[in-house]
N, CA, C and O atoms as a GROMACS GRO file, in nm:
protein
  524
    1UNK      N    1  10.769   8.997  -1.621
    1UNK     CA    2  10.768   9.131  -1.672
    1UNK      C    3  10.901   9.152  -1.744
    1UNK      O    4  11.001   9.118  -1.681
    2UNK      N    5  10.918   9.204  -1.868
    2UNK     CA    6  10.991   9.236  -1.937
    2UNK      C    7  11.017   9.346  -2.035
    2UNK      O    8  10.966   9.339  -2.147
    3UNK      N    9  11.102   9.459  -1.997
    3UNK     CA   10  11.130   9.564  -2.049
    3UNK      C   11  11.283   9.618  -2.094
    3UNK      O   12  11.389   9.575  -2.048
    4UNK      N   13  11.272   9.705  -2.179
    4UNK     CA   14  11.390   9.777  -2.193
    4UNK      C   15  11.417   9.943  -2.161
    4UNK      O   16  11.347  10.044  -2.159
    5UNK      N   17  11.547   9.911  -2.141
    5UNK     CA   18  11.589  10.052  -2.052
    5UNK      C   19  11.592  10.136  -2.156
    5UNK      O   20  11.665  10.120  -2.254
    6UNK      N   21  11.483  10.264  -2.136
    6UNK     CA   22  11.500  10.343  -2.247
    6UNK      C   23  11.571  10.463  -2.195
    6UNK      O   24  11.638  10.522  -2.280
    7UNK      N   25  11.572  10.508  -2.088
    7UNK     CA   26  11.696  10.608  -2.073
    7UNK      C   27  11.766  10.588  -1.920
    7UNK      O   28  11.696  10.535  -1.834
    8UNK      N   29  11.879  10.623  -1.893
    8UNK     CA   30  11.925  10.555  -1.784
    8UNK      C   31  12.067  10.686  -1.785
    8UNK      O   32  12.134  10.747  -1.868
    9UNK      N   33  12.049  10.669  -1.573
    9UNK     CA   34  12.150  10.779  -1.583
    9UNK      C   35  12.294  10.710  -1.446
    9UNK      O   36  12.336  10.736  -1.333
   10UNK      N   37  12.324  10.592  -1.587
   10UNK     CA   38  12.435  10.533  -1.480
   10UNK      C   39  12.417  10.467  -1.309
   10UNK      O   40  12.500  10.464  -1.218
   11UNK      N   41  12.261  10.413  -1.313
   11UNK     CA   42  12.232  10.398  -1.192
   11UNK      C   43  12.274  10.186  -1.233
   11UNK      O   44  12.309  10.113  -1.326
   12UNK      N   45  12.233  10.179  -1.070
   12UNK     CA   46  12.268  10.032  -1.069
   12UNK      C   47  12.142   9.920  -1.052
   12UNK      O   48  12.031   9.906  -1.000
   13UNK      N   49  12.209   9.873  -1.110
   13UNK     CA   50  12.006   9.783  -1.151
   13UNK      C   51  11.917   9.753  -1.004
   13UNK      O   52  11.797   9.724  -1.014
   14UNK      N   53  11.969   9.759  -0.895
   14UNK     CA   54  11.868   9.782  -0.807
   14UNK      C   55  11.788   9.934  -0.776
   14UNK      O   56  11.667   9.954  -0.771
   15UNK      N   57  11.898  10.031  -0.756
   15UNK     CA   58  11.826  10.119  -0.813
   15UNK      C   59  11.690  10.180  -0.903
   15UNK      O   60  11.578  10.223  -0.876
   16UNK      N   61  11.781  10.155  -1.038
   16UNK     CA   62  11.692  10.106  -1.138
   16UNK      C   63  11.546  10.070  -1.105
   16UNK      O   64  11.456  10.147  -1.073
   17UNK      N   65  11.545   9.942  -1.120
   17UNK     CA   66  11.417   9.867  -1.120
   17UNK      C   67  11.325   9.960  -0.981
   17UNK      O   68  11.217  10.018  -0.994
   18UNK      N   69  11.364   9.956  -0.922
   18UNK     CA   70  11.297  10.030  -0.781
   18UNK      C   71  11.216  10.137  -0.802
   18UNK      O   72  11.111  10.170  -0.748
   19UNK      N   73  11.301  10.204  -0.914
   19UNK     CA   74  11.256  10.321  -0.960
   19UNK      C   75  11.110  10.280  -1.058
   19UNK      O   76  11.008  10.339  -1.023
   20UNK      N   77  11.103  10.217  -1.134
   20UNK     CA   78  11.019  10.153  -1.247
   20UNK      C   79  10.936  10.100  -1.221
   20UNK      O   80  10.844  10.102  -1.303
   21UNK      N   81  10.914  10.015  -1.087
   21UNK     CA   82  10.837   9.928  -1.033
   21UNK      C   83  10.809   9.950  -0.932
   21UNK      O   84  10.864  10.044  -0.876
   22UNK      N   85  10.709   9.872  -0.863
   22UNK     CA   86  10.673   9.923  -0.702
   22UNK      C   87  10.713   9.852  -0.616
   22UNK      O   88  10.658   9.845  -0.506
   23UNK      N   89  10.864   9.756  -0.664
   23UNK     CA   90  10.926   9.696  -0.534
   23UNK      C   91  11.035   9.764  -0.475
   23UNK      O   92  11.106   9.844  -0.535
   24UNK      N   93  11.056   9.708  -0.270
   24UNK     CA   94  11.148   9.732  -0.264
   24UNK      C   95  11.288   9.749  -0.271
   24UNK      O   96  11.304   9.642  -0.330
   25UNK      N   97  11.417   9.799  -0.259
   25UNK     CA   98  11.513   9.776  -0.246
   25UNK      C   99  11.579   9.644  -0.238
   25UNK      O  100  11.627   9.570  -0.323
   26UNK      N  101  11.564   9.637  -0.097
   26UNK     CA  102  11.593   9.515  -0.053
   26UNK      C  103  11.520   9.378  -0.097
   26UNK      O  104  11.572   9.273  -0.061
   27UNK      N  105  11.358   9.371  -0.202
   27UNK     CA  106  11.389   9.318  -0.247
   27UNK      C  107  11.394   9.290  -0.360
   27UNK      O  108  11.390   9.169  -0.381
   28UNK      N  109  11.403   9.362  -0.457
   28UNK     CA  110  11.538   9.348  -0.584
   28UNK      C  111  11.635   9.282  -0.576
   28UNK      O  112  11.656   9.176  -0.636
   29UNK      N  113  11.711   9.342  -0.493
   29UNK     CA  114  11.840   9.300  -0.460
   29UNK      C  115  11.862   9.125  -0.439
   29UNK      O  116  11.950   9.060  -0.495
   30UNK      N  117  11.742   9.060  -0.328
   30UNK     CA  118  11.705   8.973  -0.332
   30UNK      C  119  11.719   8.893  -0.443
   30UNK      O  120  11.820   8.825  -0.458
   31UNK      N  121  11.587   8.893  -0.562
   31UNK     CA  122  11.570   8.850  -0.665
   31UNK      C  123  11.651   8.842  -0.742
   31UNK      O  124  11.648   8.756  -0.830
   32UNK      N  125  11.754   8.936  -0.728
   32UNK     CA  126  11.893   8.964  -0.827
   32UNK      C  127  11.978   8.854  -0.775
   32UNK      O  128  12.035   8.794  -0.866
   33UNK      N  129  11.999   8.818  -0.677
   33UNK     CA  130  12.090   8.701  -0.605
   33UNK      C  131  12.034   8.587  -0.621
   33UNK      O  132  12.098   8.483  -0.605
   34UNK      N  133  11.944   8.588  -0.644
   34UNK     CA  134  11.794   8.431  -0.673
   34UNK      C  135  11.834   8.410  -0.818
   34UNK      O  136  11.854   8.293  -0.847
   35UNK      N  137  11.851   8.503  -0.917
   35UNK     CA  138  11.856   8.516  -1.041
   35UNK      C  139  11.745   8.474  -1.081
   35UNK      O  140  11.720   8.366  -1.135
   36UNK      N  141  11.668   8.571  -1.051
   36UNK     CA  142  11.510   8.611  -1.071
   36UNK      C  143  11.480   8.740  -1.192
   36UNK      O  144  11.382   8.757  -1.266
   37UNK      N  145  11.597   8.814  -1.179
   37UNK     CA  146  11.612   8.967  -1.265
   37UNK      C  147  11.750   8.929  -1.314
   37UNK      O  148  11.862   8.914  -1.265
   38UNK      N  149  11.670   8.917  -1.476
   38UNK     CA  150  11.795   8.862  -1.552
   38UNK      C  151  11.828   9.055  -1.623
   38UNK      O  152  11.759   9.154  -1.598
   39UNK      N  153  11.950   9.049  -1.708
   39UNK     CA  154  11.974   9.168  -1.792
   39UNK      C  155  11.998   9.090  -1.906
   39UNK      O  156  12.040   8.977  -1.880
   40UNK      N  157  11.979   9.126  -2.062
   40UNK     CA  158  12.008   9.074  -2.188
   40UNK      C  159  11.994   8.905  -2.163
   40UNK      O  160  12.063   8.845  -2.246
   41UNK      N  161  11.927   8.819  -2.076
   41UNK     CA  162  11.951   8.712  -2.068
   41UNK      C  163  12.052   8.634  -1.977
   41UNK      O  164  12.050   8.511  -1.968
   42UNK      N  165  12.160   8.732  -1.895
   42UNK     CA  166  12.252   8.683  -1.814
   42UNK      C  167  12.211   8.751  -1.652
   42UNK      O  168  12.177   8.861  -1.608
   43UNK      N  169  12.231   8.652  -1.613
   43UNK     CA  170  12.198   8.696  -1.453
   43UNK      C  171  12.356   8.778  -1.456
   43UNK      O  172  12.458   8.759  -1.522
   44UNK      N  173  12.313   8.888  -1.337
   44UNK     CA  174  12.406   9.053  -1.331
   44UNK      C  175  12.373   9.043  -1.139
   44UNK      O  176  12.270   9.018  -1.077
   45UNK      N  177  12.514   9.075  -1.095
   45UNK     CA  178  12.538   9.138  -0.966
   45UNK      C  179  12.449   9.212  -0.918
   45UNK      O  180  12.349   9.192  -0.987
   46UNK      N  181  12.424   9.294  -0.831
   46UNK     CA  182  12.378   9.403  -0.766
   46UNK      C  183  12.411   9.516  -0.833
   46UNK      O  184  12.331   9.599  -0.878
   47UNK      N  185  12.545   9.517  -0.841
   47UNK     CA  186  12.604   9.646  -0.868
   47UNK      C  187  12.608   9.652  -1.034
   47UNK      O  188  12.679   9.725  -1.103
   48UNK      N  189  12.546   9.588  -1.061
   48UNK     CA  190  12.539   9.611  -1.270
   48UNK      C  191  12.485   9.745  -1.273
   48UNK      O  192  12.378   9.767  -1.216
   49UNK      N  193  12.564   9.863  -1.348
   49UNK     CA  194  12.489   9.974  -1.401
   49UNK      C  195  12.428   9.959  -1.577
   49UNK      O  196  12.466   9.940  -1.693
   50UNK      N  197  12.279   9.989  -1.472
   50UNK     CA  198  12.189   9.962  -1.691
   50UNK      C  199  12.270  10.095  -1.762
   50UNK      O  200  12.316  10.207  -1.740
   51UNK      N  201  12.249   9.985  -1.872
   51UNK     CA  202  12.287  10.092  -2.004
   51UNK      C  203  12.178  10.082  -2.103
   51UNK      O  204  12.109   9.981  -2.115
   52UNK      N  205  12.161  10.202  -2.183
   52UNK     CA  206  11.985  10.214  -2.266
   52UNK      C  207  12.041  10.107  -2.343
   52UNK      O  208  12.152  10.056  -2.354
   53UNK      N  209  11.885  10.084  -2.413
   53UNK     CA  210  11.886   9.911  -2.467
   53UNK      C  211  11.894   9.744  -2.411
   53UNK      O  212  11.880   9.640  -2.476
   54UNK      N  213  11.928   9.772  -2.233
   54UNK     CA  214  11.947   9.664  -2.194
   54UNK      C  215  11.813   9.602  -2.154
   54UNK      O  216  11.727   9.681  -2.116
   55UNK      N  217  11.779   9.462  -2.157
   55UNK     CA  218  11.670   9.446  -2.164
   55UNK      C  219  11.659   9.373  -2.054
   55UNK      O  220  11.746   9.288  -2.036
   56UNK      N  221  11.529   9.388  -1.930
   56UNK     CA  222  11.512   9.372  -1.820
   56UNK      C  223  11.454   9.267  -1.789
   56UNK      O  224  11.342   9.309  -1.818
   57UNK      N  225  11.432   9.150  -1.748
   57UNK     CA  226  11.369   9.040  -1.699
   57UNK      C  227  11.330   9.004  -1.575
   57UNK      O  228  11.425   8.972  -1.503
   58UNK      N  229  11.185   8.996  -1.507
   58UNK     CA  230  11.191   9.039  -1.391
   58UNK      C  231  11.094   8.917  -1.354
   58UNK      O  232  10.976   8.954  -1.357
   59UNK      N  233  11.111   8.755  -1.314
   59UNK     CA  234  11.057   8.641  -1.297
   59UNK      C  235  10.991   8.692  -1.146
   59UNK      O  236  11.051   8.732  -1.047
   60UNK      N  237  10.825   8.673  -1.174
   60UNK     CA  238  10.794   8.705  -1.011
   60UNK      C  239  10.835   8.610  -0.877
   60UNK      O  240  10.888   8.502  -0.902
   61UNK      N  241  10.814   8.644  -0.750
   61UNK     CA  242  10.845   8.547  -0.648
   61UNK      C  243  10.738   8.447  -0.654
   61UNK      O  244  10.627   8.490  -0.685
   62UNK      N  245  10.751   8.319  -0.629
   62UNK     CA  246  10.622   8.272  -0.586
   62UNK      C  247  10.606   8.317  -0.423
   62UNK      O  248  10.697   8.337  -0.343
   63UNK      N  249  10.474   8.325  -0.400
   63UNK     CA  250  10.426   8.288  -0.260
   63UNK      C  251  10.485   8.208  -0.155
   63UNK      O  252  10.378   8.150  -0.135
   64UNK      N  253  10.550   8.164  -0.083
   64UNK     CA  254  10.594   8.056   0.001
   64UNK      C  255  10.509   8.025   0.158
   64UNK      O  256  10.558   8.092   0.250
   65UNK      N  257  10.470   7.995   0.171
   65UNK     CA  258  10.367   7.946   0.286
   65UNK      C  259  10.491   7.907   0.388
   65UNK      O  260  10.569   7.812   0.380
   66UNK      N  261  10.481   8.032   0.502
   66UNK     CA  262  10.516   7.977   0.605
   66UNK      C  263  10.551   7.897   0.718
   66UNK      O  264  10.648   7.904   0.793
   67UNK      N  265  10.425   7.796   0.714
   67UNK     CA  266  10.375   7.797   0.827
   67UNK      C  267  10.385   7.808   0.956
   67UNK      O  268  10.419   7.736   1.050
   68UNK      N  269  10.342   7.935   0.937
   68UNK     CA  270  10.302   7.994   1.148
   68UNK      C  271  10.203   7.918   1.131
   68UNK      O  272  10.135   7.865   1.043
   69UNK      N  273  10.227   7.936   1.336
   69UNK     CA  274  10.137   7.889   1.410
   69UNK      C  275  10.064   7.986   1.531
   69UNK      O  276  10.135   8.037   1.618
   70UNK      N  277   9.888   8.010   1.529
   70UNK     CA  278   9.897   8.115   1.606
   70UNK      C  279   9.894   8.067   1.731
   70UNK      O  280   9.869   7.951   1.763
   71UNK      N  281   9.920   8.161   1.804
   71UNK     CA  282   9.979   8.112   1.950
   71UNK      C  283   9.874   8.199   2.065
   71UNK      O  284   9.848   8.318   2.047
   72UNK      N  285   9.819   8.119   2.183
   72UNK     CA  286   9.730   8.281   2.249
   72UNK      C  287   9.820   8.309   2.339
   72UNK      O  288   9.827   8.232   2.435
   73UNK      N  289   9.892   8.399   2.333
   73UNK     CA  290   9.990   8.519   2.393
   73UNK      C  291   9.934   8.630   2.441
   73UNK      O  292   9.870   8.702   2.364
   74UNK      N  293   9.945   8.656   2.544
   74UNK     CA  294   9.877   8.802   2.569
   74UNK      C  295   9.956   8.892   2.458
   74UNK      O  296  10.059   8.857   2.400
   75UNK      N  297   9.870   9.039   2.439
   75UNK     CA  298   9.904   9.101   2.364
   75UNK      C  299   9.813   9.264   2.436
   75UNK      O  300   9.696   9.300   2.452
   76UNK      N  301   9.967   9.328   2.461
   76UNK     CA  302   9.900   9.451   2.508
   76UNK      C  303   9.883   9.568   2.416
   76UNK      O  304   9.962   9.656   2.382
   77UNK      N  305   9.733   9.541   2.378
   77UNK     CA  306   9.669   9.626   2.248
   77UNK      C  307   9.613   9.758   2.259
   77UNK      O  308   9.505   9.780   2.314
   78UNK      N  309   9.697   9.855   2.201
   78UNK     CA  310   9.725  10.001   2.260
   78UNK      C  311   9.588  10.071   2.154
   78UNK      O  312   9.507  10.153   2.196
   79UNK      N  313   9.588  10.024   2.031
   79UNK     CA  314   9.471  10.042   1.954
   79UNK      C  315   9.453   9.942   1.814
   79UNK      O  316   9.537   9.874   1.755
   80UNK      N  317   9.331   9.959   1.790
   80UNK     CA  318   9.272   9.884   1.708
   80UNK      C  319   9.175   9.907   1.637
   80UNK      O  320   9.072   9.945   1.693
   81UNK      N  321   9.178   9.888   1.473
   81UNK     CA  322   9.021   9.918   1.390
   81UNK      C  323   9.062   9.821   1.330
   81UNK      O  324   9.160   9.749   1.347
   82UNK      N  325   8.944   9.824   1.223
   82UNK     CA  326   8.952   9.725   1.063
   82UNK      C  327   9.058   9.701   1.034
   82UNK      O  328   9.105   9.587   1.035
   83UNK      N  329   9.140   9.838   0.993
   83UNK     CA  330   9.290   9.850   0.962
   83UNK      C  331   9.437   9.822   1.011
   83UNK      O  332   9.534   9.792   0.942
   84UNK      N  333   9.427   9.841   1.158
   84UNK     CA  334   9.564   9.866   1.218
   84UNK      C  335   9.536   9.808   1.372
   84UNK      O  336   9.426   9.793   1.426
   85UNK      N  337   9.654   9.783   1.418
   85UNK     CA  338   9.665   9.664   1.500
   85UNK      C  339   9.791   9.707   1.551
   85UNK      O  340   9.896   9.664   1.505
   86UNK      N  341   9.783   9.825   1.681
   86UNK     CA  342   9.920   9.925   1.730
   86UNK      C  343   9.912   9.773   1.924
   86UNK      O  344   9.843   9.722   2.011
   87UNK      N  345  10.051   9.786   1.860
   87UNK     CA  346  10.106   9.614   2.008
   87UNK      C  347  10.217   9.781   2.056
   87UNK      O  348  10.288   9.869   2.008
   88UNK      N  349  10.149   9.723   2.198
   88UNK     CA  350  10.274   9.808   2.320
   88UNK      C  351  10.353   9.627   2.302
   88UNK      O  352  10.285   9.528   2.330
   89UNK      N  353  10.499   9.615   2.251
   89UNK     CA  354  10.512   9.485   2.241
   89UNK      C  355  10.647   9.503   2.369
   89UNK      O  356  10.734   9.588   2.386
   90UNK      N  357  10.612   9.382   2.436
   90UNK     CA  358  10.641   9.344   2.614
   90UNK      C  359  10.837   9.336   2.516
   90UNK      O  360  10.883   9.327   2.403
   91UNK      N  361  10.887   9.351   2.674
   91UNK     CA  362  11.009   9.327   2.637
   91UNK      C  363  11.083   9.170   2.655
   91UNK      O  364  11.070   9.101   2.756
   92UNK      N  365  11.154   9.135   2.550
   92UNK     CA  366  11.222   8.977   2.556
   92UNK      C  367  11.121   8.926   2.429
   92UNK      O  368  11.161   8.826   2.369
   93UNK      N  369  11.022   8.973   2.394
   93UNK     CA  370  10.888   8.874   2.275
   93UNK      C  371  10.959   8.892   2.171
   93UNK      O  372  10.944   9.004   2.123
   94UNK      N  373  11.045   8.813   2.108
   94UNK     CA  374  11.064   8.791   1.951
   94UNK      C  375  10.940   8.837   1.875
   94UNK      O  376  10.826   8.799   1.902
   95UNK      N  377  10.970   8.917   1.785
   95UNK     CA  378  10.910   8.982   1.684
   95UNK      C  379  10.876   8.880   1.524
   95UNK      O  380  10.762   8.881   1.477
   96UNK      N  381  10.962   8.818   1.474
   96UNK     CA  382  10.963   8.715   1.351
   96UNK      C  383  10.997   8.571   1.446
   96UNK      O  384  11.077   8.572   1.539
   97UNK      N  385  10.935   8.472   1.412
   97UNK     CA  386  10.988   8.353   1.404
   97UNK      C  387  11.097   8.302   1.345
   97UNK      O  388  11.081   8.305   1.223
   98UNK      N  389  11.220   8.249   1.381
   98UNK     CA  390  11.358   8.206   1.266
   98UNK      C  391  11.413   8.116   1.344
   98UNK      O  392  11.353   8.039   1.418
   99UNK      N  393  11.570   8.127   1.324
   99UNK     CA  394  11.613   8.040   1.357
   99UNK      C  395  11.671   8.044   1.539
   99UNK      O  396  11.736   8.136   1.589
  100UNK      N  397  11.622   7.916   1.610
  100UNK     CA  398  11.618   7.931   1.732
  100UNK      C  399  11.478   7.985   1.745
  100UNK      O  400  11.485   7.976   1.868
  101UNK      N  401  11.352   8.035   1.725
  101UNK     CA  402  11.279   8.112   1.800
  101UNK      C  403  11.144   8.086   1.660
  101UNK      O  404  11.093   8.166   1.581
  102UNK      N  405  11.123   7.923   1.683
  102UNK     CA  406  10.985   7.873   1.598
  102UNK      C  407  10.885   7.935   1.596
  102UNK      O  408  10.815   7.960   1.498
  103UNK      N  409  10.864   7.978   1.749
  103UNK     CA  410  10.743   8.034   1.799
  103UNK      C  411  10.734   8.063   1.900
  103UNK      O  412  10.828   8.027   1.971
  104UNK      N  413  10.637   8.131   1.961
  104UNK     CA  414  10.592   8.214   2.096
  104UNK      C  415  10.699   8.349   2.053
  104UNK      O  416  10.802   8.380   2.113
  105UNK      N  417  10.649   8.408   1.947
  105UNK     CA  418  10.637   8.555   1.863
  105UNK      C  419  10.533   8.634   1.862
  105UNK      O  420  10.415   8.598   1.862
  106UNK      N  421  10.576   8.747   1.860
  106UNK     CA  422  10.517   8.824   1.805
  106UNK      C  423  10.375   8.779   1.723
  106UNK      O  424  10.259   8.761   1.760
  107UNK      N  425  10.437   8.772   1.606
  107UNK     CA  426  10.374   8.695   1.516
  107UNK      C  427  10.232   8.608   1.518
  107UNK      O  428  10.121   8.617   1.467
  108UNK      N  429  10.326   8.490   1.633
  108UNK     CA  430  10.166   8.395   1.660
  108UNK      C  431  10.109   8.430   1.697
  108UNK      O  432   9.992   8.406   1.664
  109UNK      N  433  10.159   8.571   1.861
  109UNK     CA  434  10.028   8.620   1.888
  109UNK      C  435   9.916   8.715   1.798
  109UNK      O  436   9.795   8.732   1.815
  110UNK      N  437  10.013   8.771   1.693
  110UNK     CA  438   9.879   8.852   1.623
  110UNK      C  439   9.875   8.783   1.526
  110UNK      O  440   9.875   8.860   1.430
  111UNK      N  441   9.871   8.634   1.477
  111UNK     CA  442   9.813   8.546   1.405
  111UNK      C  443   9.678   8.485   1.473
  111UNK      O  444   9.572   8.476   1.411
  112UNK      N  445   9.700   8.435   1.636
  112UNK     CA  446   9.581   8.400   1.690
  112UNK      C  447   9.469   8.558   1.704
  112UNK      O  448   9.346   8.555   1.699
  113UNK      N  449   9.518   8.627   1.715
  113UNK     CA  450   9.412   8.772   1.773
  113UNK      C  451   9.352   8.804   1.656
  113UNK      O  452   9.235   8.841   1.660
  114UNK      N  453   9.430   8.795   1.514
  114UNK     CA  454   9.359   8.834   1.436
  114UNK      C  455   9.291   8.712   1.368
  114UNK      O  456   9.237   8.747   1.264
  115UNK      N  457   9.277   8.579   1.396
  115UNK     CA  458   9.221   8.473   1.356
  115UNK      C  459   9.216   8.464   1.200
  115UNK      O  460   9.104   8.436   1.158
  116UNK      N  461   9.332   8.487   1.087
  116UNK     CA  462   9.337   8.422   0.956
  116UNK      C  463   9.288   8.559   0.873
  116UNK      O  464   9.230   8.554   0.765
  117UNK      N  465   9.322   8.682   0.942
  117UNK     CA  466   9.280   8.801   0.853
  117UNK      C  467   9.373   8.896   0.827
  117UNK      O  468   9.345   9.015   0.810
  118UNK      N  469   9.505   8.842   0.821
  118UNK     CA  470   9.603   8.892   0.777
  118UNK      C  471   9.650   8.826   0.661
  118UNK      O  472   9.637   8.705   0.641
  119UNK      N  473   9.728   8.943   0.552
  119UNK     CA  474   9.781   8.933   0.416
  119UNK      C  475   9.895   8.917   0.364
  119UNK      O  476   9.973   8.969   0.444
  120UNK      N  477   9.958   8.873   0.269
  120UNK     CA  478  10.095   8.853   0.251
  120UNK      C  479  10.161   8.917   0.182
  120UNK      O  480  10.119   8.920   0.066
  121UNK      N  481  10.276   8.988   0.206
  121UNK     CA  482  10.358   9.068   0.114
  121UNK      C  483  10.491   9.013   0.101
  121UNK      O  484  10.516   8.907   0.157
  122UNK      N  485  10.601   9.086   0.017
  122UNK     CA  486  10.729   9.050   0.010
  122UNK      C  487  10.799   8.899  -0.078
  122UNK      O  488  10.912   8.855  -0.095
  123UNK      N  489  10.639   8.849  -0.122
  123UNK     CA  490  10.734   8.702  -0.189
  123UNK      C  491  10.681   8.611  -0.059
  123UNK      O  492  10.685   8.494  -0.097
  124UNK      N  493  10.647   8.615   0.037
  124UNK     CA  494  10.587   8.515   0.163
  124UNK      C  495  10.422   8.572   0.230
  124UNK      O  496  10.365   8.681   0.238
  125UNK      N  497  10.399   8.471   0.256
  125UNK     CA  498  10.274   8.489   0.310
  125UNK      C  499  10.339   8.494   0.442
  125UNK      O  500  10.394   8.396   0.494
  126UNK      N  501  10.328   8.636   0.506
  126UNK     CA  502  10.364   8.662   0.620
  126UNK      C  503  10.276   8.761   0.661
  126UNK      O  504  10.216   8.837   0.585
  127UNK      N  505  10.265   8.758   0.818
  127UNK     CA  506  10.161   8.869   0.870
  127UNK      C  507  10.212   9.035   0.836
  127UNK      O  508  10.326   9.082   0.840
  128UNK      N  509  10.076   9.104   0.800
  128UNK     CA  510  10.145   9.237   0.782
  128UNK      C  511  10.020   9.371   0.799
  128UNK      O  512  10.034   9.493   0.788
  129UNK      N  513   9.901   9.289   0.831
  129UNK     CA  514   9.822   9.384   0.902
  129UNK      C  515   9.638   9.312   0.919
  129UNK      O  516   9.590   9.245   0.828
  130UNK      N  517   9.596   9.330   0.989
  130UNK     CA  518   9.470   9.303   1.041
  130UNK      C  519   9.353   9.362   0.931
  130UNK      O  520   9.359   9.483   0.907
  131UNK      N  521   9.244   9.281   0.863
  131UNK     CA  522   9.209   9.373   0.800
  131UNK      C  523   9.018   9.351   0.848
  131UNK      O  524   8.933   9.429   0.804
   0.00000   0.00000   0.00000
């Protein structure tokens, strides 16, 4: 995606773009450090304020495949439809998988409960709701 700033009121290109587009903050900001969101052709800080005429370059994320693993974890399931998937979540259960903590998450358990019917947002195929 590629545009130019046609009016601009001294904001800073995360800002910016946030405003223009339907991503978040955090990740702009991201992409801006990836040098993913170029300005005039030169990758720009965080803190670059657009000026009108500057021209925006915005390389999408690819997808990155995780791979989780689902795990059968109990899971104390407070409610549930098509849509939404509310966890009373136990205390000590890691929430994301990272570093130190591969698995037995959060995660695997509502990867196994929802058996492959969850969607990916953010630039990763990561769990983000039951559908």
């Amino acid at each position: 995606m590629k545009f130019t700033v046609q009016d601009s009121e001294n904001n800073r290109i995360d800002k910016y773009v946030t405003e223009v587009t339907e991503m978040t903050r955090s990740t702009v900001q991201r992409m801006i450090e990836n040098g993913k969101i170029l300005v005039n052709d030169k990758e720009i800080k965080v803190s670059y304020k657009v000026q009108v005429g500057d021209v925006i370059d915005i390389t999408p994320e690819e997808i990155q495949d995780t791979h989780l693993t689902p795990e059968d974890i109990p899971l104390d399931i407070v409610y549930e439809d098509k849509d939404i998937l509310v966890v009373n979540k136990q205390k000590g259960l890691v929430v994301h998988p990272g570093n130190g903590n591969p698995n037995g998450t959060l995660v695997n358990a509502v990867l196994n409960h929802c058996k492959g019917e969850l969607s990916g947002i953010g630039g990763e195929a990561r769990p983000r709701d039951c559908s």
